[in-house]
N, C-alpha and C positions, 0 to 999 in steps of 0.2 A: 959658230954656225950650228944649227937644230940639226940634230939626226934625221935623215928621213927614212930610214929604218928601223922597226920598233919590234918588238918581240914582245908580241901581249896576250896578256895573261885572259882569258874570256875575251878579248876584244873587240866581236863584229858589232862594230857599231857606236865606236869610243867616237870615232871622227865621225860616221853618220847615221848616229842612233835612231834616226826616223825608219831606218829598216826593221829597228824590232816591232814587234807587236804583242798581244798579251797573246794570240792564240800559240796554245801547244808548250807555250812558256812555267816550267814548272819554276817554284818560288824552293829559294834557296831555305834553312831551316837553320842558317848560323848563329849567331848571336857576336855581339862585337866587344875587345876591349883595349882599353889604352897597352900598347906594347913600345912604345919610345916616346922622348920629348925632345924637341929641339927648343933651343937656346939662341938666343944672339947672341952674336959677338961682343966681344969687351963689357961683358956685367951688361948688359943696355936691359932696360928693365922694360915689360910690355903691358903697361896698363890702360891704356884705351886705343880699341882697334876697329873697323868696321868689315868690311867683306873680303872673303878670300877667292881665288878663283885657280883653276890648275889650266892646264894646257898638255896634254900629253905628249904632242911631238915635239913641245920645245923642252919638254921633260922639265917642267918648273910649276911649284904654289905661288903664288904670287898674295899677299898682306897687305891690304891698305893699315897701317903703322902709323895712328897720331901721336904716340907718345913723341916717338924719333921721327915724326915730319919725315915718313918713308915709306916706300912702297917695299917691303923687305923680299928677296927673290930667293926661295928654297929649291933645289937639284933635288927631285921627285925621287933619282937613284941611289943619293946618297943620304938624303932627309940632312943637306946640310944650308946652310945660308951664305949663297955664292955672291949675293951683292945688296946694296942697301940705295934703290933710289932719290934721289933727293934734290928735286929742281926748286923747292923754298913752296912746299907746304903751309896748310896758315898752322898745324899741329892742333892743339885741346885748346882750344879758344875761351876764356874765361865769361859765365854768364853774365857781366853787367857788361862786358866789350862785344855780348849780342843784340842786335833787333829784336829778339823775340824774347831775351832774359834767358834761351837753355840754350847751354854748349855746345850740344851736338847738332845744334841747327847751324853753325856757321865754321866750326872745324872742319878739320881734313888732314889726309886723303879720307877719303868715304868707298863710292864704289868703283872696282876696278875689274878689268877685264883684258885679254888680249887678243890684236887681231891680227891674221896671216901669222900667225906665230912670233913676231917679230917687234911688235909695237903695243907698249901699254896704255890703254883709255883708262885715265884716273878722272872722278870728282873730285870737286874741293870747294872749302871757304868762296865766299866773294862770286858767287855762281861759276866757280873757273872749273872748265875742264882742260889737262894735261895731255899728249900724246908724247911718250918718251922709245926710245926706242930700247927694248928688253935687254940684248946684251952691252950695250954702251953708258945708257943714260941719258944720252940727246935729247934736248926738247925739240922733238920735232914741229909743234905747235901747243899756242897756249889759247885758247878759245872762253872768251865771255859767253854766257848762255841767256843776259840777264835781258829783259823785254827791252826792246827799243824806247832810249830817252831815259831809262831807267840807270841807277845806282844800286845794286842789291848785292848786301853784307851775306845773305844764307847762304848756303850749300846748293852745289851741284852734288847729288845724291847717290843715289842708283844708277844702273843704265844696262844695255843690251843691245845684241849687233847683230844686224840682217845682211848675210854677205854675197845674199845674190843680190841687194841693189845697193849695197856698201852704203848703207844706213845704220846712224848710233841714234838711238834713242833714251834720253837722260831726264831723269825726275829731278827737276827743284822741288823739292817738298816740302820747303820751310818758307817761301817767299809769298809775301804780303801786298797787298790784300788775297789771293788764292795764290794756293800751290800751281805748278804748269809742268809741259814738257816740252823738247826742245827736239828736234830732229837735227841731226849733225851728220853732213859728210864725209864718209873717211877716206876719200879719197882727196879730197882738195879740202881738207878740212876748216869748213866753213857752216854757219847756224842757215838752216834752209826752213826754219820754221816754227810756232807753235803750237799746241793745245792748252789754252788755257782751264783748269778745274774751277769755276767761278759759277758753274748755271745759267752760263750765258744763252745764247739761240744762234743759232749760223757757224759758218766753217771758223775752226780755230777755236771754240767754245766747249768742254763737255761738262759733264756733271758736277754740281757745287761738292765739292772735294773739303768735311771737317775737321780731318786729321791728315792728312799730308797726301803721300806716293809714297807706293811701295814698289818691292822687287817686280822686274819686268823681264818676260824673255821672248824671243822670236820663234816662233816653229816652223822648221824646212817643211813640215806636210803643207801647210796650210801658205805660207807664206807672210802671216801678221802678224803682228807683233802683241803681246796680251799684258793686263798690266793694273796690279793691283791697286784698289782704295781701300784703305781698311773702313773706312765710314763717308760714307757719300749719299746725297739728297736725292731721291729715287723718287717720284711721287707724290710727295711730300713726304715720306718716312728717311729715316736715316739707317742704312743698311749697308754691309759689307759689298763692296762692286767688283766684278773685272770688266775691264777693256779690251775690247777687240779693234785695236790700229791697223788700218792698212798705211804701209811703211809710204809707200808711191804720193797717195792722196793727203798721206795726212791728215785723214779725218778718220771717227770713230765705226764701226762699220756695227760691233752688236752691243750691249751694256747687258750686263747678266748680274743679277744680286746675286747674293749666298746666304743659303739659310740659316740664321744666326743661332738654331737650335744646334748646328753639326760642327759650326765656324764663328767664331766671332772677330772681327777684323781682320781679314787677312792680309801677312805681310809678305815671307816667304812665295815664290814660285818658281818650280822646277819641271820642264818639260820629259815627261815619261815616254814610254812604248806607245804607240797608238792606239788608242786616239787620247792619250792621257796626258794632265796637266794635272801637278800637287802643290795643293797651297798649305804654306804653313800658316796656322792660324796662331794670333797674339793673345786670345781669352784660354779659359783654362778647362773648356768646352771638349777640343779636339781638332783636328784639321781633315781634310776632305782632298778626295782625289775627281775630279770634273772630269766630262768629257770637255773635247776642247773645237766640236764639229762644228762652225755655222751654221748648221741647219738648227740649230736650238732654238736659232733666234734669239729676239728681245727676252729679258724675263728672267726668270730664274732659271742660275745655271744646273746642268745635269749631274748632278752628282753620285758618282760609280759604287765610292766608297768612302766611308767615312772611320777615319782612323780617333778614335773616341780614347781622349784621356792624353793625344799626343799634341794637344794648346801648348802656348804659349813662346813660340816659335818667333825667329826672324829669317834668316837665310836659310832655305831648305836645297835638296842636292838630288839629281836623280845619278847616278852611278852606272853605264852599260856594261861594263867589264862584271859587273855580279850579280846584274840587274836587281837593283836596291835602292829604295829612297831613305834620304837621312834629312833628320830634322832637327836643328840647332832647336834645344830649350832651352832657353834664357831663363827663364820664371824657376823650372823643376831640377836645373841641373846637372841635362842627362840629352843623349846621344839619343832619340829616337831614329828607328830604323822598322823600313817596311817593306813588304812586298806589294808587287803591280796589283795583288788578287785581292789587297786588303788583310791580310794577313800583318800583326805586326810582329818582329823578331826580339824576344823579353829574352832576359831583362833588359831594359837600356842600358849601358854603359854611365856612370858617372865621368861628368864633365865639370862645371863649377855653374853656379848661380852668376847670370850675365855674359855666359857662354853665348854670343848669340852666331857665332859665324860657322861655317862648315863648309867643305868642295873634299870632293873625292876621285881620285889618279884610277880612272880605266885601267890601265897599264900594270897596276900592280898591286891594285884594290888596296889602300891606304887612302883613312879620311881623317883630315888635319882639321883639328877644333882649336882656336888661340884662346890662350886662357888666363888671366889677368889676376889669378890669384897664389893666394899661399896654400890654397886648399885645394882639394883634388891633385889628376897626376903630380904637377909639375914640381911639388916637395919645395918650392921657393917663391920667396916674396915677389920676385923679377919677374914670375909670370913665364908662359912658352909658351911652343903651337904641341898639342898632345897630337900624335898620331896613334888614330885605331884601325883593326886590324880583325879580320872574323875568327872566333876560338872554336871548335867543337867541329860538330858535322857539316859537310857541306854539300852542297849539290849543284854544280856546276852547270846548271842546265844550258844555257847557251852555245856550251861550246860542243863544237863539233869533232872533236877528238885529236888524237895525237899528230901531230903532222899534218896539221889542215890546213889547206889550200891558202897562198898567199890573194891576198883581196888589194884594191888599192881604188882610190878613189882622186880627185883633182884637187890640190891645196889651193885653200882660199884663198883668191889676189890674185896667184902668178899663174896658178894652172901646171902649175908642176906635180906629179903623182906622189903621194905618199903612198908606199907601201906599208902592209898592216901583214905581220905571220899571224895568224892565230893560233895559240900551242895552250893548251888544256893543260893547269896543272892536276897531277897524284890528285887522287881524292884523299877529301881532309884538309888541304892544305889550299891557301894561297898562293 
């Protein structure tokens, strides 16, 4: 059972970060570097992984783990591997046993998340998504996402969870003829819908989608769900998109390009301070931080800040406990890390080339990169999750000092309070 007492470190705002904002908000001046690595158990070697995700009050990382067909479960307090899911994964799927001829379009696990603390939402092979339950294992359901009347071998991909109407929303991003998305309930979990990416006209249609779906998240301010195209038919031009979903209707509510001079494909998306949204961009351009307001409208989105030089991105991460964005480089090798102001925190941290995953613990400001190689941290062929950690000066600005007021807000599902201490550490330190 999850603690529902937590002693954290900067923490207003780990459980309902829509409270911060940028105003008044000074930017921390750390710089970050690998200070441990975890290991699997029994030699298990970790060479192809997709997304990581934390949870603070269940105090757990959680690895989508294709090598070991697993969702691997790491203890945030002890950075150790307290369990290995595994309800039969399709694992690295071999490119001529794909539709599409690439691996990673019909492997799994892919992307994972957890909701009420309690229950893991996996992607996978064969459009399936998983719901297992976090400390057992259970499948609590196995859910087809694939279009009615249809057979589809790709992936269930991404995904993201609206828990004021107990809505999942999941990218198939490899299924043919257009990628789609799928609205999924979590509560009776069942498929309540799609959006097809084809160019079509009318409800369940949005933009001809050339490269797949990307990362998606929900925002408490706004209440919709937002959700990347790295190259989508706008116009007739072919341009980087977000979506604006309303989770209720299930249709699309704004289309926003991005200007391919600051961003090229965006994959990565991490919901910031308000009113901010950071996308990690795939080109080796840079990535951009949007406002994320409705009122922008149609059109091209508002872009706050553009973090130049920090391309090449898949999973990116906003962090409340230190108020920090981090940005998996896959391409460059390296941990980008930034502030809400645009500010970015140099050097990057080396991580490996194909690093693409990242999530980082509110709690006790630790961000876990899995990393598949013999090079960088992890000193072994087997591969690990690197955990980094801020070295030098810090500046804790969020927090409101020693012994500050216990806060608590309503845990998702049950309505039970989670209490939050907030305790500010020593300056310098984590």
């Amino acid at each position: 059972m999850y603690n529902r007492l937590k002693v954290a470190a900067c923490l207003v705002g780990a459980i309902v970060p829509w409270l911060l904002t940028t105003t008044g908000i000074t930017s921390a001046d750390e710089s970050f570097a690998n200070t441990s690595v975890i290991t699997l158990p029994n030699s298990q070697s970790l060479n192809s992984f997709d997304i990581g995700f934390v949870d603070p009050v269940a105090d757990v990382y959680v690895l989508a783990d294709r090598t070991n067909k697993s969702i691997d479960v790491i203890d945030t307090s002890t950075n150790t591997v307290i369990n290995q899911l595994e309800p039969g994964f399709a694992g690295v799927v071999a490119p001529a046993n794909c539709s599409t001829g690439m691996a990673n379009d019909c492997s799994g696990p892919d992307g994972v998340l957890i909701v009420n603390h309690t229950h893991v939402w996996v992607g996978d092979g064969k459009s399936t998504v998983w719901v297992l339950h976090l400390h057992t294992g259970k499948v609590e359901a196995k859910i087809s996402t694939a279009l009615l009347g249809t057979t589809d071998q790709t992936r269930a991909d991404e995904l993201c969870y609206d828990p004021n109407d107990h809505i999942i929303l999941m990218a198939n991003d490899a299924s043919s003829p257009a990628p789609f998305v799928t609205f999924i309930s979590s509560t009776n979990p069942t498929v309540l819908g799609h959006i097809v990416m084809d160019g079509g006209s009318g409800t369940g249609h949005g933009p001809q989608a050339t490269a797949g779906i990307e990362q998606c998240q929900w925002s408490p301010r706004t209440g919709k769900f937002y959700i990347n195209l790295p190259v989508a038919v706008i116009n007739g031009a072919s341009i980087g998109t977000v979506l604006v979903i309303d989770p209720v209707s299930m249709t699309i509510d704004r289309t926003w390009t991005i200007d391919a001079s600051k961003c090229t494909a965006p994959q990565g998306m991490a919901i910031g301070p308000a009113p901010q949204i950071l996308l990690g961009c795939n080109g080796p351009v840079g990535s951009v931080i949007i406002d994320e307001s409705l009122a922008t409208g149609n059109g091209p989105a508002n872009i706050l800040f553009s973090l130049a030089g920090a391309g090449g991105n898949d999973e990116v991460w906003y962090n409340p406990g230190d108020n920090q964005y981090f940005l998996a480089g896959t391409v460059t090798g390296k941990l980008g890390v930034a502030d809400p102001n645009g500010t970015q925190d140099t050097p990057f941290a080396t991580t490996a080339t194909g690093s693409h995953s990242v999530a980082a613990d509110p709690v006790r400001n630790q961000v876990y990169v899995p990393i598949n190689r013999a090079t960088g941290p992890c000193g072994s062929s087997n591969g690990c999750i690197a955990v980094y950690t801020a070295v030098g000066t810090d500046d804790p600005s969020i927090c409101v000092g020693q012994g500050a007021p216990v806060i608590s807000t309503a845990n998702e599902g049950t309505g039970e309070p989670v209490l939050l201490r907030v305790v500010c550490p020593p300056k310098g330190n984590k």
